[in-house]
N, C-alpha and C positions, 0 to 999 in steps of 0.2 A: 504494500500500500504506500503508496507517496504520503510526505508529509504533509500537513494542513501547510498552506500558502495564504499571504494576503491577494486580494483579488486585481492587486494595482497593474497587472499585465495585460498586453494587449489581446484582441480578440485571434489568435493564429493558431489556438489548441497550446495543449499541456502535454509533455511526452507522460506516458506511461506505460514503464516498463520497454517494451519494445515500440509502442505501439505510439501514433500522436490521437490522444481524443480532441475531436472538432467539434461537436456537439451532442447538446443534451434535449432531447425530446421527450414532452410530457403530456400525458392525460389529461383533461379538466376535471371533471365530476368524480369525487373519489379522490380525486391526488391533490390541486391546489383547491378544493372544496371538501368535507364531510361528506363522508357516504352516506348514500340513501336506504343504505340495507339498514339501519336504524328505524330510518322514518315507515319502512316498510313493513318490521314485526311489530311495530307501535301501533298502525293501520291496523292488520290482521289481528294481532291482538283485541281492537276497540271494537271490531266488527265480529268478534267467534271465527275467524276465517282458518282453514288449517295454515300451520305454520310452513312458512318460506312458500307459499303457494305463487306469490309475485314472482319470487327468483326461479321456483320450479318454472312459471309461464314464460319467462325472459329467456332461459336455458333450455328448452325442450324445441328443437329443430332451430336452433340461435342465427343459422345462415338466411333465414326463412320464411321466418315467423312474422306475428304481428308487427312487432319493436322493429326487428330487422326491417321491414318494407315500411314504416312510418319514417325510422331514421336515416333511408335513402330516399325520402321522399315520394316514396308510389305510390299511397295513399295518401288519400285526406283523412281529419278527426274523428269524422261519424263512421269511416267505414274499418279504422285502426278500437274506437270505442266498440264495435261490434267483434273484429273480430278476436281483438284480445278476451272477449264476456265468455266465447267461444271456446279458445284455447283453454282458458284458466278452469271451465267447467270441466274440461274435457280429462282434468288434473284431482278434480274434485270439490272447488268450489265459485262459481262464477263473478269476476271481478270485473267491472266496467272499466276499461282504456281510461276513460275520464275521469274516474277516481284515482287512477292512478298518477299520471303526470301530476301533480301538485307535489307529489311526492319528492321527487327525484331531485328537488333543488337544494342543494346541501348550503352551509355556511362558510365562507371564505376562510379558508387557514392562515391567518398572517403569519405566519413562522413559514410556514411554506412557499408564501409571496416573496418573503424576503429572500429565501435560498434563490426560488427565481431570480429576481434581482441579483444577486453574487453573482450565479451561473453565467448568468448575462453580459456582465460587465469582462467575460474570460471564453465564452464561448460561443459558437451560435445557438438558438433555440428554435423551436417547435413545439408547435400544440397540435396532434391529432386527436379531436374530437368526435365522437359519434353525439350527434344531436338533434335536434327535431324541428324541423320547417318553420321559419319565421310567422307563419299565417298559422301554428294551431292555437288557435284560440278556444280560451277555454282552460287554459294553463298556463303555467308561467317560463314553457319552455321558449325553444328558439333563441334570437340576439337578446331579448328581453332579459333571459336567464344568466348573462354572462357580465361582468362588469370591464366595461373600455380598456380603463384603468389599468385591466391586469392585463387582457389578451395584447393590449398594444406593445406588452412587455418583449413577445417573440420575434424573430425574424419571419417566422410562416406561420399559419395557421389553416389548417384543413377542417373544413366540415363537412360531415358525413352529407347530411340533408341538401349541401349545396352541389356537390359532385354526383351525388349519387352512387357512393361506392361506402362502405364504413369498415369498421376491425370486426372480426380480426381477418377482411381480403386482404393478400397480401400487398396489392396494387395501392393499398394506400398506402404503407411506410413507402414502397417505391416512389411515390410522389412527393413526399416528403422529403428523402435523401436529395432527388432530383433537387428540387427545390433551392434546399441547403448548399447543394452542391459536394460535397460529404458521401465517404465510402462508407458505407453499414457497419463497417468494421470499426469504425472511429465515431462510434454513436451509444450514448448511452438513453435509453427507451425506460419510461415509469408508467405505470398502472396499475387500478386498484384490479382487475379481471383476468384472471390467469391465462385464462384463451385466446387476450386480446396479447399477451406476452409471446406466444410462440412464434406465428410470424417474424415477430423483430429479432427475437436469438435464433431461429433458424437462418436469417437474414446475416448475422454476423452480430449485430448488436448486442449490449451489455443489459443485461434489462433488470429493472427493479418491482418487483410487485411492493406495490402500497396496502398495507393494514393499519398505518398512523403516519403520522407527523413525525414524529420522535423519529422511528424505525426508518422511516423515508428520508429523511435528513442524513441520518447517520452513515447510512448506505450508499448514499449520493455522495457524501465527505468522503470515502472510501472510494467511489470509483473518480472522483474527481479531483482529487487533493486538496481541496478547496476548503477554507473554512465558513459556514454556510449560516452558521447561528449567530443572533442577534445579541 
């Protein structure tokens, strides 16, 4: 592991080890926000719902599915509210699409902003997002869900709902790299979704699954030499 460094260098990569890292690519929802799988067995909970039924309907055909086709944009609200009522029953107990997005919007991590920021100031960045079409109304997804402030902090930002393509295809870190300009191999990749990880370390990429801040931090200090806490 490289030593922690102050972030006073220019943006050209940090050798490590053999290697030079160029950039660091991160998740929104889950990574620089609070997970919603909280908000989720709170829900299920308030309602008698069986437990992790949301995640069971999110992960059951996840290429495919409801979410999948909302968060590429192929659907509109009313027909993503149906047919998620559909999948969820099909699991054992029926949850409306529209009950659920309210959910999903977690609380900004400022500790986590500020690592961005370091990163930033020593690397390039990225945000690959899966997200939800600016027009669903009815929720607080979409540009609405996201604050300026922080996405303006990247070099790139991909949306799933704008391209039409989301994680975990592979085609979108491709886009990404391109983007960046950056070999996979010189990229370090964060998520809170295990599935959404494999693409990028098959890719070459260093990847970090997110289960907190702390843990995400630390991990990130370690693949970046960087000292990242405030």
């Amino acid at each position: 592991m490289l030593a922690l460094v102050d972030n006073d260098q220019c943006r050209d990569g940090l050798r490590y080890g053999e290697a030079m890292l160029e950039a660091v690519i991160f998740d929104f929802g889950g990574v620089l926000t609070s997970s919603p799988f909280e908000a989720f067995a709170r829900f299920e909970a308030e309602r008698g719902l069986p437990a992790d039924i949301i995640r069971r309907t999110n992960a059951a055909n996840h290429l495919d599915n409801a979410w999948a086709k909302f968060e590429r944009a192929e659907i509109d609200l009313d027909t993503f509210d149906e047919l998620f009522a559909k999948e969820s029953a099909a699991l054992g107990a029926a949850v409306r699409g529209r009950d659920v997005l309210p959910l999903i919007a977690g609380d900004l991590r400022p500790e986590m902003v500020e690592a961005l920021k370091r990163v930033a100031q020593v690397f390039k960045t990225g945000c690959i997002t899966n997200n939800l079409p600016s027009n669903a109304t009815g929720s607080i997804a979409g540009r609405t869900f996201y604050v300026a402030e922080v996405m303006a902090l990247f070099d790139h930002v991909i949306e799933s709902a704008k391209i039409g393509l989301r994680k975990p295809d592979p085609r979108i870190y491709q886009l990404m790299v391109e983007a960046l300009g950056v070999d996979p191999a010189a990229c370090v990749y964060l998520d809170d979704i295990g599935v959404n990880l494999k693409p990028a370390r098959a890719m070459g990429m260093t990847t970090i699954k997110v289960t907190g801040a702390a843990q995400a931090i630390t991990e990130l200090e370690a693949a970046t030499g960087l000292a990242l806490r405030g």
